[in-house]
N, C-alpha and C positions, 0 to 999 in steps of 0.2 A: 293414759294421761288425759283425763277430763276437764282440768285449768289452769291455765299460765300465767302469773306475776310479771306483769314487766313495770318495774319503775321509770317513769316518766322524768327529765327534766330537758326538754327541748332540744339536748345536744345532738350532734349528729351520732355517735354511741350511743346514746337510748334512741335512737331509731332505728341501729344496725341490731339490737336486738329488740326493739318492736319486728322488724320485720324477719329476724329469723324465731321470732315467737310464730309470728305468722305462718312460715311454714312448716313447723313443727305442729302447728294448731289444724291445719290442712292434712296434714297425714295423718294425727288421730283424733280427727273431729274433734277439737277443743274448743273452749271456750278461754279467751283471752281476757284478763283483769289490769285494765290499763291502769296503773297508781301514779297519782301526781302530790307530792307533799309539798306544801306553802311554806315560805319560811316569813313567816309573821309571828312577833312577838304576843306573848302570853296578855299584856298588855291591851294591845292595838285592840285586839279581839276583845278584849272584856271591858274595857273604855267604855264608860256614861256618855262620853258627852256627845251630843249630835252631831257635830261638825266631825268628830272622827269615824264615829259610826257611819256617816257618810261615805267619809272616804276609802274605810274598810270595805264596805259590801262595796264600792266602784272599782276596789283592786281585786277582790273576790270574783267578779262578774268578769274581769278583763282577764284574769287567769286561768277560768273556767273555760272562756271564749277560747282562748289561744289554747288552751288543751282540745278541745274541740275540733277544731283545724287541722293541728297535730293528728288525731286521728286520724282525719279524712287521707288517706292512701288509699291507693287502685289495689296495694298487695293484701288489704283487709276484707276487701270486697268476700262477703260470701259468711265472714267468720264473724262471731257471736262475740263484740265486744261493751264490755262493761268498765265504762271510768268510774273510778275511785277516788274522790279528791281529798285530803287529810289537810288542814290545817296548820299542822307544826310537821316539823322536818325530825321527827323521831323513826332514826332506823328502825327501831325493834318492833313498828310500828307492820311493818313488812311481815314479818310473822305474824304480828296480829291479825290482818287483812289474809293472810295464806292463810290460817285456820278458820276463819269465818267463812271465808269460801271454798274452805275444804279442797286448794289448793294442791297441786303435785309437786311444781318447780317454779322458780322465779329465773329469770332471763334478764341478766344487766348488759349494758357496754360498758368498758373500758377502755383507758387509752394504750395502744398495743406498743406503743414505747417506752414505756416505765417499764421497770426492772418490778420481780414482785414482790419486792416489799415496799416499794411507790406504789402497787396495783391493791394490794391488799391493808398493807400493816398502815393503821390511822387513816386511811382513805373509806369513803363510803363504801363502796365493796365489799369492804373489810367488815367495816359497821352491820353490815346487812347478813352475810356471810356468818359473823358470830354469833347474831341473834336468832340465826331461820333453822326451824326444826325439820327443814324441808330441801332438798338440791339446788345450789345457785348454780346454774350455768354463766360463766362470763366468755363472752366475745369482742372479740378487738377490731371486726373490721367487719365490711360490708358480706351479707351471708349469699357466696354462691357457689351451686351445685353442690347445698346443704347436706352432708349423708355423715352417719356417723356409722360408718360399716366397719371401722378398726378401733374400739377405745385401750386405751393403756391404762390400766389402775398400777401405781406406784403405792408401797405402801413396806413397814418394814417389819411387817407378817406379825406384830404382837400380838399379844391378846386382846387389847383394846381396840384394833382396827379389825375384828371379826365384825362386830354391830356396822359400817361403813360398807366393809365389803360386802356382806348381806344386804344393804340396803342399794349396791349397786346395780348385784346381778339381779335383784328384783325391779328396779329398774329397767335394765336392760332385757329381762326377760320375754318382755312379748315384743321386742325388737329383731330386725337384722343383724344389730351390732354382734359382733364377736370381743369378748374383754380379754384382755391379754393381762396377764400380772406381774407385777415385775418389780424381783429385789434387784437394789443397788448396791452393792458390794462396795464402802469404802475405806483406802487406807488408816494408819493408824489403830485407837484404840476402837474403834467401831468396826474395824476388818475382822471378818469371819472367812473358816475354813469351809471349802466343798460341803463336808460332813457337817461342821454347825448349822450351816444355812439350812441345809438340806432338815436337817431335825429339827430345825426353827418352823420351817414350814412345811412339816407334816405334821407336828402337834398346833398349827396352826390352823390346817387343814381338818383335823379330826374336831378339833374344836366347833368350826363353821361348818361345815357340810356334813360330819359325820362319818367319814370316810377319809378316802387317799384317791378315789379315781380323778384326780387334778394334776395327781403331784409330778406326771409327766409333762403337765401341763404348763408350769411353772418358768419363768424366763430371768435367767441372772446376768448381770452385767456389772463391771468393775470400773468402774472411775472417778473422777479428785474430789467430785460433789454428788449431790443428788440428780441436782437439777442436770448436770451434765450427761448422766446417766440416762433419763429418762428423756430429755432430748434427743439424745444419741439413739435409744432405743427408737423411740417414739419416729424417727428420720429414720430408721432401719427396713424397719416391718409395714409401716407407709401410715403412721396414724393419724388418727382424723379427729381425735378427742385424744386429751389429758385426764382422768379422774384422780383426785385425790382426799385423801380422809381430811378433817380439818375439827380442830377442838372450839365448843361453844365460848369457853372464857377465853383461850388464849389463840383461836382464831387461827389461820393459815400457819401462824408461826412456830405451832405445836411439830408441823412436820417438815416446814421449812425454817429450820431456827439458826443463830449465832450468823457466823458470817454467811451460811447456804442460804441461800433466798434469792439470786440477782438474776440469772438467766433463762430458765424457763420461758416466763411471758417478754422476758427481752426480745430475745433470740427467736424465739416460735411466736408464728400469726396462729396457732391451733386453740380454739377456744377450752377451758377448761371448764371442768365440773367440778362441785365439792360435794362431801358428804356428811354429816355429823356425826362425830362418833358422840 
């Protein structure tokens, strides 16, 4: 991991992940990309007249300043960071700025009380989330005794979340973390028997790794939702991370959809990660 995204907007959430960029940047020598997006009209900026152009570079120069400050923490001391300032508040602008910097992950805060389709669905998170070819980590609260020694990927082993989960375990690869994976088994017409699951996710398995030495590996759990599922598991085994696959056009809500969506990020302070399939 050689450099981290954290978008800036002065709240105390984009400091709790400034500062758990920080020390994620600490343990693999990274270099931190602090982005601050303007929300100034298309106008303001391209305005003739003097008197505005005045006033525009005095709100530029006061936003610049205060981003500035913002950085100044005792917890950056030591790490390599670079502000970003953009001009217009275009999400997908986040990706642009992750590929230019050849970027690993971007690092948001959220608010850990929304339910997630308040966290994700129409909220900037979300925004940012659909457009990034890259892993969002989101975190809900102040980062301590940071470790991600247990992640849970959720996922419901198609074929389309092979590209996610490969991009996990290489992720995780030159880490500590242990990734646990885990179908959610739920009633009605989405209930699967032992044997389906079970053949769900070995041709799932032969797909992605080329093999079956996982398939012992594998973790199932049955309840009314996902999210409840994966909670539950997640409170079981002791997890310290959430991962889950998440689609570019149709965002979080590709894997949390219809009425599943509410309790994950309600209920758990665990920060999650996504993935793009």
């Amino acid at each position: 991991m050689n450099k981290i995204i954290v978008p800036i907007d002065f709240s105390k959430h984009s400091e709790y992940a400034l500062e758990t960029a920080a020390i994620l940047a600490k343990k693999n020598n990274s270099e931190i990309i602090a982005l601050h997006m303007l929300e100034m009209a298309h106008n303001v900026l391209t305005d003739s007249d003097d008197d505005q152009q005045m006033q525009t570079v005095f709100f530029l120069k006061l936003a610049e300043t205060k981003f500035q400050e913002f950085l100044e923490r005792d917890y950056l001391k030591g790490i390599n960071v670079t502000p970003v300032v953009k001009h217009f508040k275009v999400f997908r602008e986040v990706n642009d700025v992750a590929e230019q910097h050849h970027a690993d992950l971007v690092v948001m805060g959220s608010h850990g009380s929304s339910g997630l389709t308040e966290i994700f669905v129409g909220s900037n998170t979300e925004k940012v989330v659909r457009h990034s070819n890259i892993p969002v980590l989101i975190v809900k609260k102040e980062p301590v005794n940071l470790q991600f020694d247990t992640v849970v990927f959720a996922c419901d082993f198609s074929e389309e979340m092979v590209e996610p989960y490969l991009k996990a375990c290489q992720f995780f690869d030159n880490s500590s973390s242990t990734l646990k994976l885990l179908y959610v088994n739920l009633p009605g017409e989405r209930f699967k028997s032992s044997t389906e699951m079970e053949a769900t996710v070995a041709k799932f398995l032969e797909k992605a790794d080329g093999n079956l030495d996982k398939i012992n590996d594998i973790h199932y759990i049955s309840d009314y939702t996902v999210e409840e599922g994966v909670l539950t598991f997640a409170n079981i085994v002791g997890g310290d991370l959430i991962a889950i696959p998440t689609h570019g056009r149709r965002g979080i809500s590709h894997f949390f959809s219809g009425s599943i969506g509410e309790d994950i990020a309600n209920h758990s302070t665990l920060p999650v990660i996504t993935f793009k399939i």
